[in-house]
PDB file of the backbone (N, CA, C, O) and the ligand in Angstrom, with CONECT records:
HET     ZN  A 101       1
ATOM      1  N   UNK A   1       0.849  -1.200   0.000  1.00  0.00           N
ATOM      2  CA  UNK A   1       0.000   0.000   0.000  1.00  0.00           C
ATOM      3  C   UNK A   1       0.883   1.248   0.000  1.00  0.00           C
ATOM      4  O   UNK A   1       1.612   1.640   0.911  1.00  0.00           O
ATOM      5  N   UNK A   2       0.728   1.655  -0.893  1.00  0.00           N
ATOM      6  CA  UNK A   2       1.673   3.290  -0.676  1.00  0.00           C
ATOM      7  C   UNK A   2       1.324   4.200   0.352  1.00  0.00           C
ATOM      8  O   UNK A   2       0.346   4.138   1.097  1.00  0.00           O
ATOM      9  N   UNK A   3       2.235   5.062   0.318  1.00  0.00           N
ATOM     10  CA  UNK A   3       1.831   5.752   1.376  1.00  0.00           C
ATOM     11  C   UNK A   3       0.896   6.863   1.158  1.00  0.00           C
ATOM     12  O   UNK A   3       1.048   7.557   0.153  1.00  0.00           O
ATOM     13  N   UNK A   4      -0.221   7.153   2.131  1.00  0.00           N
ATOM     14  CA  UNK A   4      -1.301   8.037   1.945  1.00  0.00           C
ATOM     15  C   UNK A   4      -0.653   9.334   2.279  1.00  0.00           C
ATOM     16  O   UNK A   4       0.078   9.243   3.266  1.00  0.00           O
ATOM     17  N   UNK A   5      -0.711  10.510   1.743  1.00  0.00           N
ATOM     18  CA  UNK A   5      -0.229  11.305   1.862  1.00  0.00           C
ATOM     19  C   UNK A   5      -1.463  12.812   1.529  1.00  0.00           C
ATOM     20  O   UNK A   5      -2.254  12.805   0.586  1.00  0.00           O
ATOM     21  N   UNK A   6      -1.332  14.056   2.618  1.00  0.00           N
ATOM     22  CA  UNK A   6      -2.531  14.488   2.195  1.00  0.00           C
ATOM     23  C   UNK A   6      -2.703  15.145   1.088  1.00  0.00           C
ATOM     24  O   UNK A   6      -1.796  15.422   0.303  1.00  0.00           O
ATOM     25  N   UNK A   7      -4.376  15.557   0.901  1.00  0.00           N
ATOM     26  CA  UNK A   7      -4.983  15.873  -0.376  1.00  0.00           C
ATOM     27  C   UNK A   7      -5.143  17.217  -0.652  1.00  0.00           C
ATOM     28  O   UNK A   7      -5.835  17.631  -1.582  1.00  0.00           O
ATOM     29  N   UNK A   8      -4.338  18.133   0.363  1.00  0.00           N
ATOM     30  CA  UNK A   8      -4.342  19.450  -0.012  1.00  0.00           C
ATOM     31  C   UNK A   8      -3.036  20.030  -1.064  1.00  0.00           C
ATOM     32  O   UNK A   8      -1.878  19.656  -1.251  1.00  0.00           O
ATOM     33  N   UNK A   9      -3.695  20.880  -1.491  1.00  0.00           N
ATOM     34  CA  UNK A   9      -2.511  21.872  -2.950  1.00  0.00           C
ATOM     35  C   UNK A   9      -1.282  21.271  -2.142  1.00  0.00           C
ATOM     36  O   UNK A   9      -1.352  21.223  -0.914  1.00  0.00           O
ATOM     37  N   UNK A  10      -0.072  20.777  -2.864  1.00  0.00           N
ATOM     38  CA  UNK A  10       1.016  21.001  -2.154  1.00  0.00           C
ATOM     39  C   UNK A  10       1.473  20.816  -1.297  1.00  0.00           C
ATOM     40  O   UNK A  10       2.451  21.397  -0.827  1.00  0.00           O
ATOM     41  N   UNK A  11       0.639  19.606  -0.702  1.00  0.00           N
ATOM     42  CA  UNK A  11       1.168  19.209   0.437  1.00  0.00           C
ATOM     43  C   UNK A  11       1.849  17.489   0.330  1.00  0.00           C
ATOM     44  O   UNK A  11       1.500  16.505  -0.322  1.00  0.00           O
ATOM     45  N   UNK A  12       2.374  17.607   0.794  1.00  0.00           N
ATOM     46  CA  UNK A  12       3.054  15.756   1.092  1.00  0.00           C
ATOM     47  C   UNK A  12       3.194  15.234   2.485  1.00  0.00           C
ATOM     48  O   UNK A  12       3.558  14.072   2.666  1.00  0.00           O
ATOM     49  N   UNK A  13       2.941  15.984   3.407  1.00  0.00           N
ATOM     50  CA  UNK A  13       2.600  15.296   4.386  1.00  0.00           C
ATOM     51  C   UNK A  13       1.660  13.948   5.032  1.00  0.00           C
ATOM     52  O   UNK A  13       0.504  13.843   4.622  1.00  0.00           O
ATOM     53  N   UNK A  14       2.061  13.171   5.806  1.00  0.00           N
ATOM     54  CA  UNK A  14       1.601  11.902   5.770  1.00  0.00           C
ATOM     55  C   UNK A  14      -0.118  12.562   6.179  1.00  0.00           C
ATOM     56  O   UNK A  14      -0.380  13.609   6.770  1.00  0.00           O
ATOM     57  N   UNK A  15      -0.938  11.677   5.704  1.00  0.00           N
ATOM     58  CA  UNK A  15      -2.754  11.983   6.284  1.00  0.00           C
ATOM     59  C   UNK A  15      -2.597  11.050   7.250  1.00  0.00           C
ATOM     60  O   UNK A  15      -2.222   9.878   7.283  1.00  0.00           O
ATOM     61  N   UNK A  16      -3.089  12.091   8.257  1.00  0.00           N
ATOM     62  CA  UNK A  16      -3.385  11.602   9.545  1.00  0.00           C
ATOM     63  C   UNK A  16      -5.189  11.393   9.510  1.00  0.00           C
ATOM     64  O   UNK A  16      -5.646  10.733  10.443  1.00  0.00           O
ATOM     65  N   UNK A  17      -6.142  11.914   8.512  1.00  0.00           N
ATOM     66  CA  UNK A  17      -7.467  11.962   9.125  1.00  0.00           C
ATOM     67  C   UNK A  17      -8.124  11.789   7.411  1.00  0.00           C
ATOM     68  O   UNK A  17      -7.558  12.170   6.386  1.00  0.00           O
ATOM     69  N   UNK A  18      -9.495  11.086   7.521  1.00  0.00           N
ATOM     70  CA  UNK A  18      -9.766  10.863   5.932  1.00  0.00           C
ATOM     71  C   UNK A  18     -11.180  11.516   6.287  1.00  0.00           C
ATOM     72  O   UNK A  18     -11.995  11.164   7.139  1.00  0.00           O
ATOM     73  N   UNK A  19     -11.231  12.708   5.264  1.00  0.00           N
ATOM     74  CA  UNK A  19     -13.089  13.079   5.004  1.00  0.00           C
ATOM     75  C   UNK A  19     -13.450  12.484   4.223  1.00  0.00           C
ATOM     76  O   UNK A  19     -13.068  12.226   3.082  1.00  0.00           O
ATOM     77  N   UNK A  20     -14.608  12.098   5.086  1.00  0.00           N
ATOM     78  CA  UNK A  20     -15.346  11.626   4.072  1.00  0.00           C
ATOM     79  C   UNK A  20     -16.580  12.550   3.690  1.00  0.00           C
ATOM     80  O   UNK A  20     -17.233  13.162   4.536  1.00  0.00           O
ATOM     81  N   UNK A  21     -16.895  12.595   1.974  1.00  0.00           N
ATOM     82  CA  UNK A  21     -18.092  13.343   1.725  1.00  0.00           C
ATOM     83  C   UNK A  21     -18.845  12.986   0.577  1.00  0.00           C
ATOM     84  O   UNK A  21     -18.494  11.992  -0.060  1.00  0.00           O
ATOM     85  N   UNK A  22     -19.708  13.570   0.265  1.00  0.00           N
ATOM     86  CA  UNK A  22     -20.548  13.295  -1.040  1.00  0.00           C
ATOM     87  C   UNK A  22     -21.450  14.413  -1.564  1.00  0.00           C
ATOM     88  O   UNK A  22     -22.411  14.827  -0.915  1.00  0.00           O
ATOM     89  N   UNK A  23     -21.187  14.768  -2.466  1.00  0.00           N
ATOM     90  CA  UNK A  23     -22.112  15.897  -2.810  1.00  0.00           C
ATOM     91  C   UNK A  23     -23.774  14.877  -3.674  1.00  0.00           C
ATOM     92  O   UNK A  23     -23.933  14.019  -4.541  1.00  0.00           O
ATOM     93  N   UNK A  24     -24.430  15.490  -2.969  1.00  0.00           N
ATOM     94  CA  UNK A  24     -26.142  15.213  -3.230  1.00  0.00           C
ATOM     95  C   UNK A  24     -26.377  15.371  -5.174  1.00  0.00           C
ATOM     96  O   UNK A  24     -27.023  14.625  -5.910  1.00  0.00           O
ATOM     97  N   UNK A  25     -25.476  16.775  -5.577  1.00  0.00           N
ATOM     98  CA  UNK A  25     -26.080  16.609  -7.007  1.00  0.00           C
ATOM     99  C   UNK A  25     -25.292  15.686  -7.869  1.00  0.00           C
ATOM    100  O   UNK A  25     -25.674  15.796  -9.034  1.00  0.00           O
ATOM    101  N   UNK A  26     -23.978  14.494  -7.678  1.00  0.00           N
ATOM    102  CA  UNK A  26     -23.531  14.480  -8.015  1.00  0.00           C
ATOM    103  C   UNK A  26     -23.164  12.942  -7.971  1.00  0.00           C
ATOM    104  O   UNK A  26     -22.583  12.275  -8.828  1.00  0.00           O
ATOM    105  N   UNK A  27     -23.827  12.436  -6.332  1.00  0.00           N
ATOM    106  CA  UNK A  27     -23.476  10.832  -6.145  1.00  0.00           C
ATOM    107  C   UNK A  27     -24.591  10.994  -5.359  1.00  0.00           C
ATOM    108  O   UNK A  27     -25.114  11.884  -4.690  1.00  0.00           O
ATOM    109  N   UNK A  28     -24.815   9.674  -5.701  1.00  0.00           N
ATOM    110  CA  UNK A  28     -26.189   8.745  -4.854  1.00  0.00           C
ATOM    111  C   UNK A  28     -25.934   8.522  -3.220  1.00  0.00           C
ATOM    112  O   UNK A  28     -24.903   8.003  -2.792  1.00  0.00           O
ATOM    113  N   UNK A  29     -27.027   8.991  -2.366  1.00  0.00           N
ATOM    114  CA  UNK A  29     -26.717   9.239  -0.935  1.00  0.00           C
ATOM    115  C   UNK A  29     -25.646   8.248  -0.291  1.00  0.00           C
ATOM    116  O   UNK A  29     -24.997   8.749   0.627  1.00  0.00           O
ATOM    117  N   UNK A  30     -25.341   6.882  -0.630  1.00  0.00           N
ATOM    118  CA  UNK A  30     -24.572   6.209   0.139  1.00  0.00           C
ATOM    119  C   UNK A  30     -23.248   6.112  -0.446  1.00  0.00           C
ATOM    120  O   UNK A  30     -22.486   5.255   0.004  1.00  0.00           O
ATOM    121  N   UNK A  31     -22.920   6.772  -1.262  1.00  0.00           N
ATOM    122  CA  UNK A  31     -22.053   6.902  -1.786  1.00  0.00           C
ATOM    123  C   UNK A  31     -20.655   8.032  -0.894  1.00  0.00           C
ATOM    124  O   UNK A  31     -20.870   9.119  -0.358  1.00  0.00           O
ATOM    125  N   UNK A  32     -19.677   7.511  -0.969  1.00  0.00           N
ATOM    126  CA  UNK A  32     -18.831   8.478  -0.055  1.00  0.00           C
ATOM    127  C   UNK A  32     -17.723   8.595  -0.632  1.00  0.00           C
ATOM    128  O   UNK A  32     -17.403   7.431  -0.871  1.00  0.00           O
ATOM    129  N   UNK A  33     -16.733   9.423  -1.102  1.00  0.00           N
ATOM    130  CA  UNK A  33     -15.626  10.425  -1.221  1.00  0.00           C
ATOM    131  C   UNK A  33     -14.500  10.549  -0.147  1.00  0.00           C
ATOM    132  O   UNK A  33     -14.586  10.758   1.063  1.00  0.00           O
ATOM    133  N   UNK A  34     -13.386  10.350  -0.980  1.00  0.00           N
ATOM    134  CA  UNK A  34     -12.851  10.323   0.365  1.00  0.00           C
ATOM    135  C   UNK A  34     -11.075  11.627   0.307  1.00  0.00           C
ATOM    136  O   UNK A  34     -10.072  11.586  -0.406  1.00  0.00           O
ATOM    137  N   UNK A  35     -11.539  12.653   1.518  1.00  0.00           N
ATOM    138  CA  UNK A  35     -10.033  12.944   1.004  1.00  0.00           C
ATOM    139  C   UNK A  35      -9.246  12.870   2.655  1.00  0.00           C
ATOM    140  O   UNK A  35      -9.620  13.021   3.818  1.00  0.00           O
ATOM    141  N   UNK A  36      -8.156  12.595   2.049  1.00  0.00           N
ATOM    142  CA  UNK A  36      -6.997  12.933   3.100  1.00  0.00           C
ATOM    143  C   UNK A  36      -6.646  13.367   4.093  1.00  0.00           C
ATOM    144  O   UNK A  36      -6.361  12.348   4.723  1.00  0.00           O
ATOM    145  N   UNK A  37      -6.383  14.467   4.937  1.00  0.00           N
ATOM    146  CA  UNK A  37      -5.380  15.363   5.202  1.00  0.00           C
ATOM    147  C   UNK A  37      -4.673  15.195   6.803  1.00  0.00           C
ATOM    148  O   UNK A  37      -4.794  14.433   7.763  1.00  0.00           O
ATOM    149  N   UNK A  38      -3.946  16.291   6.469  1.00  0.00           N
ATOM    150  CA  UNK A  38      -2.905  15.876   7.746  1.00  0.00           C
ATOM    151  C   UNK A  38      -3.199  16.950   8.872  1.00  0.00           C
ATOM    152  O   UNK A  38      -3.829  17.975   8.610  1.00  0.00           O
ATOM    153  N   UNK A  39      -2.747  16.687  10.053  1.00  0.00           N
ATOM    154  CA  UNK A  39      -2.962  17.366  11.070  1.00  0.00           C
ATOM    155  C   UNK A  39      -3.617  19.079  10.899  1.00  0.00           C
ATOM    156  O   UNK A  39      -4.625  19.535  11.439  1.00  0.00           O
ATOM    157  N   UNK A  40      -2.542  19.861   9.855  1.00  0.00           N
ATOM    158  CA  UNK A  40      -2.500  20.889   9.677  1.00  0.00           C
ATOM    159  C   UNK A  40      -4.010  20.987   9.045  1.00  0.00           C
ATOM    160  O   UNK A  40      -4.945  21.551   9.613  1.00  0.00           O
ATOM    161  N   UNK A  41      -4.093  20.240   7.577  1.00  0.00           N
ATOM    162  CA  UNK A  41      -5.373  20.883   6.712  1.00  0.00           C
ATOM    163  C   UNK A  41      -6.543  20.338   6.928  1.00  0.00           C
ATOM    164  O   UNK A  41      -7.620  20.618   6.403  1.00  0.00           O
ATOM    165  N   UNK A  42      -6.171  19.157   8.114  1.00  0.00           N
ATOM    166  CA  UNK A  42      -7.936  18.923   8.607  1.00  0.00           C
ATOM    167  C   UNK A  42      -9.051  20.102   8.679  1.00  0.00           C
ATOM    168  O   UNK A  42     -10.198  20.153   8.236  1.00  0.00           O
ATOM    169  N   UNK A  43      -8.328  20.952   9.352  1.00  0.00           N
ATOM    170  CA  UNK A  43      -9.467  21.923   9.738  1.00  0.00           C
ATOM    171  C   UNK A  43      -9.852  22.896   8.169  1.00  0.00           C
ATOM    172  O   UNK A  43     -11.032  23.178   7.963  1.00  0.00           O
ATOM    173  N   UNK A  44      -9.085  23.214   7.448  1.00  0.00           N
ATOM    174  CA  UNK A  44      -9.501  23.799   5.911  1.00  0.00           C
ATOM    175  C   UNK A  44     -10.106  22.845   4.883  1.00  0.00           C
ATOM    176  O   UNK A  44     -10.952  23.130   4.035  1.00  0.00           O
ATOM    177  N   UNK A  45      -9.564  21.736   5.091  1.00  0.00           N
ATOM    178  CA  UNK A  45     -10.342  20.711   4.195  1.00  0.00           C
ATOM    179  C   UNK A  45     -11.614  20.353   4.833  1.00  0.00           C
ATOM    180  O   UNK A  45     -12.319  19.807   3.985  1.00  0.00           O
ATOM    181  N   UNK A  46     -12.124  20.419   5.811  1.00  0.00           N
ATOM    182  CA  UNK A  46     -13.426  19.927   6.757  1.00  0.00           C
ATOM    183  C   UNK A  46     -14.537  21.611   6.341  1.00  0.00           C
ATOM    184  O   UNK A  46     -15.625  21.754   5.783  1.00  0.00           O
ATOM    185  N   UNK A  47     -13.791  22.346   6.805  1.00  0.00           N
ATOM    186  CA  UNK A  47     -14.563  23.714   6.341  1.00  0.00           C
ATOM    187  C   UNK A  47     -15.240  23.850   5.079  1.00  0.00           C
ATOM    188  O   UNK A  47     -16.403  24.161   4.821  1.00  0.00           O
ATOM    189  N   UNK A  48     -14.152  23.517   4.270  1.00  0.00           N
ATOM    190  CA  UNK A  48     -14.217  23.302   2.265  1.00  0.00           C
ATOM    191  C   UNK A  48     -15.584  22.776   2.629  1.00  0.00           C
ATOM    192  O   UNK A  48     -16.493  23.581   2.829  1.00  0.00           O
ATOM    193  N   UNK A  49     -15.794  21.436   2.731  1.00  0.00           N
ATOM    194  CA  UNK A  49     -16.701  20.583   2.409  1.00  0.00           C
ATOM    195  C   UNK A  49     -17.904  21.264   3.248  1.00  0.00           C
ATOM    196  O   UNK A  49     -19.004  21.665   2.868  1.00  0.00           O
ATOM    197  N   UNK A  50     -17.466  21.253   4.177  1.00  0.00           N
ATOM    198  CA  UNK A  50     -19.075  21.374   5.352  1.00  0.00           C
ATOM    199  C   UNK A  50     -19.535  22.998   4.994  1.00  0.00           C
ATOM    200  O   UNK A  50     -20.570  23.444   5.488  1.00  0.00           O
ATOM    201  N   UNK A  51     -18.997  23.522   4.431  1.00  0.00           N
ATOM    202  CA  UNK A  51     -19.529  24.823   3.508  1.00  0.00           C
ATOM    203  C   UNK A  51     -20.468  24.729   2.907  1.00  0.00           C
ATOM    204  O   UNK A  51     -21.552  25.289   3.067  1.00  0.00           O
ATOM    205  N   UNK A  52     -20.011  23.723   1.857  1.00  0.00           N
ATOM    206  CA  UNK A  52     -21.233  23.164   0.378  1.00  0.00           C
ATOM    207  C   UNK A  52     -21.844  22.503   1.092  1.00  0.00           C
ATOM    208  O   UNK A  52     -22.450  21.827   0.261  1.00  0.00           O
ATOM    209  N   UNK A  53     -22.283  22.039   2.359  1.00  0.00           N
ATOM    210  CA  UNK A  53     -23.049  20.922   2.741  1.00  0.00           C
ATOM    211  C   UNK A  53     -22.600  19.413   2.256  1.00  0.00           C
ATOM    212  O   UNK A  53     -23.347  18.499   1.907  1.00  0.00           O
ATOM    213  N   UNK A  54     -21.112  19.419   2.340  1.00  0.00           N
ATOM    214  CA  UNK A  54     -21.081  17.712   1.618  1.00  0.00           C
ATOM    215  C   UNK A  54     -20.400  17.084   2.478  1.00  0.00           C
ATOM    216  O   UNK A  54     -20.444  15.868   2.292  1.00  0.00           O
ATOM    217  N   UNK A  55     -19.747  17.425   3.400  1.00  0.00           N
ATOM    218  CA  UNK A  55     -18.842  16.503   4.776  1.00  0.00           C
ATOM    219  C   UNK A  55     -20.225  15.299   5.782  1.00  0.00           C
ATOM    220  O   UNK A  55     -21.190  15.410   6.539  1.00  0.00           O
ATOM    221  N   UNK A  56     -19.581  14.476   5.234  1.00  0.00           N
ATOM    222  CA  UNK A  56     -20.147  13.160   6.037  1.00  0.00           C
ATOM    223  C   UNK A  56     -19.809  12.885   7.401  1.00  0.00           C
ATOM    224  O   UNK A  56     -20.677  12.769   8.266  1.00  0.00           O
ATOM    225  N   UNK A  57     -18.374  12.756   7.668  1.00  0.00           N
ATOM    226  CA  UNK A  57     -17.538  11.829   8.692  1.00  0.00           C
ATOM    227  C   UNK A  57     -16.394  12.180   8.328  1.00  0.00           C
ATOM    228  O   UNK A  57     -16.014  12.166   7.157  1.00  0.00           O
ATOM    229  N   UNK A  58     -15.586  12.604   9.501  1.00  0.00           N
ATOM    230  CA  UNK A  58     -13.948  12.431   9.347  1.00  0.00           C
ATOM    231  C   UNK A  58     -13.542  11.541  10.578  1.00  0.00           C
ATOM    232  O   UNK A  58     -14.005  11.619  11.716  1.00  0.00           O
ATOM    233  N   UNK A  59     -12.613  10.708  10.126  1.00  0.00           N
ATOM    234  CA  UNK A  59     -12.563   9.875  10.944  1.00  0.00           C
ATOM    235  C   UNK A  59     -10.490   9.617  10.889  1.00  0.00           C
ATOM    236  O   UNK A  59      -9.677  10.359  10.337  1.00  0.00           O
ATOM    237  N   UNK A  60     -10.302   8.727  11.429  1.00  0.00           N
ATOM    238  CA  UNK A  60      -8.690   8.809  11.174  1.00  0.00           C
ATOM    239  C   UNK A  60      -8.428   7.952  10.391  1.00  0.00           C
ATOM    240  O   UNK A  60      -9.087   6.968  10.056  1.00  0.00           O
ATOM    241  N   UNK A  61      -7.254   8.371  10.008  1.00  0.00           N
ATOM    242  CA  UNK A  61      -7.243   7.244   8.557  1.00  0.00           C
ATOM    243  C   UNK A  61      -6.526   6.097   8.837  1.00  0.00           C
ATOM    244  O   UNK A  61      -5.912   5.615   7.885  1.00  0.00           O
ATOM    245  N   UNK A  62      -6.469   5.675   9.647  1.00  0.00           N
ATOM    246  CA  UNK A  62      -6.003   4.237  10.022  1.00  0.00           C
ATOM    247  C   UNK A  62      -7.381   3.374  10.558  1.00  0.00           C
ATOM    248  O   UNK A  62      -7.354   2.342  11.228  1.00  0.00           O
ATOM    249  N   UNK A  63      -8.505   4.047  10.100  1.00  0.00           N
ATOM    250  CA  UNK A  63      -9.866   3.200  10.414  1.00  0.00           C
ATOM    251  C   UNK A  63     -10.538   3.485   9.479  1.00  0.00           C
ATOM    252  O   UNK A  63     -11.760   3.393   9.599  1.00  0.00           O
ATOM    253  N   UNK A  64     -10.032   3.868   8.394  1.00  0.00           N
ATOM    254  CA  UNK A  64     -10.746   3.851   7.174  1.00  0.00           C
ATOM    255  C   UNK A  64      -9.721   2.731   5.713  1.00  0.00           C
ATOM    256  O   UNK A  64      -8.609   2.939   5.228  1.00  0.00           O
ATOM    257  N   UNK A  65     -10.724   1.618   5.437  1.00  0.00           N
ATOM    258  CA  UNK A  65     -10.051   1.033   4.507  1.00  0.00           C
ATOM    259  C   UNK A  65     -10.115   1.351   2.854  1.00  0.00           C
ATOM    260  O   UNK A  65      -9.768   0.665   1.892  1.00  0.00           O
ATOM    261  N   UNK A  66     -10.787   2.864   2.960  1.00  0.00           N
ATOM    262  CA  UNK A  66     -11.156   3.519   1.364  1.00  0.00           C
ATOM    263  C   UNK A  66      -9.694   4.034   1.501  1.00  0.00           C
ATOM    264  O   UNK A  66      -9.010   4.542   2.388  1.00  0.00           O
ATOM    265  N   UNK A  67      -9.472   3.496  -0.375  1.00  0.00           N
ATOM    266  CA  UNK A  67      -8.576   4.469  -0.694  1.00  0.00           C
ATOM    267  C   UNK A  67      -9.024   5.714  -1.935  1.00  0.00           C
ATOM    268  O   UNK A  67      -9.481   5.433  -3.043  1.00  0.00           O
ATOM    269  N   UNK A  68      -8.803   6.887  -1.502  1.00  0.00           N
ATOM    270  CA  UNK A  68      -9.689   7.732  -2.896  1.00  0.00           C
ATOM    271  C   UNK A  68      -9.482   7.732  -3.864  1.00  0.00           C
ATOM    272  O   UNK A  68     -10.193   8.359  -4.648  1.00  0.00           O
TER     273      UNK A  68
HETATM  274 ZN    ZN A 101      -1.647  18.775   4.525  1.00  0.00          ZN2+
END
């Protein structure tokens, strides 16, 4: 398994935490998305999403077996 690394611009830091989300116009409700990030962009990547209304669950990524 390679290494997960997060999903923000420019970053390579290891992901410590995976969002999960789904946008309503775009995937079918059980459907989930998954991004990355590390300590730092949890909190900007969680904002991003829960803005548009699409953040599901963030959970840590060593308890998530999606890879995105
Ligand atoms: Zn990061």
């Amino acid at each position: 398994m390679p290494p997960l690394t997060c999903s923000a611009k420019g970053c390579r830091a290891d992901a410590v935490w995976a969002l999960e989300w789904n946008n309503p116009r775009l995937h079918t409700p059980e459907r989930r998305k998954t991004w990355l990030a590390c300590d730092e962009h949890r909190g900007s990547l969680s904002e991003f999403l829960a803005a548009r209304g699409f953040l599901r669950d963030v959970r840590p990524v060593s308890e998530t077996s999606e890879a995105p």
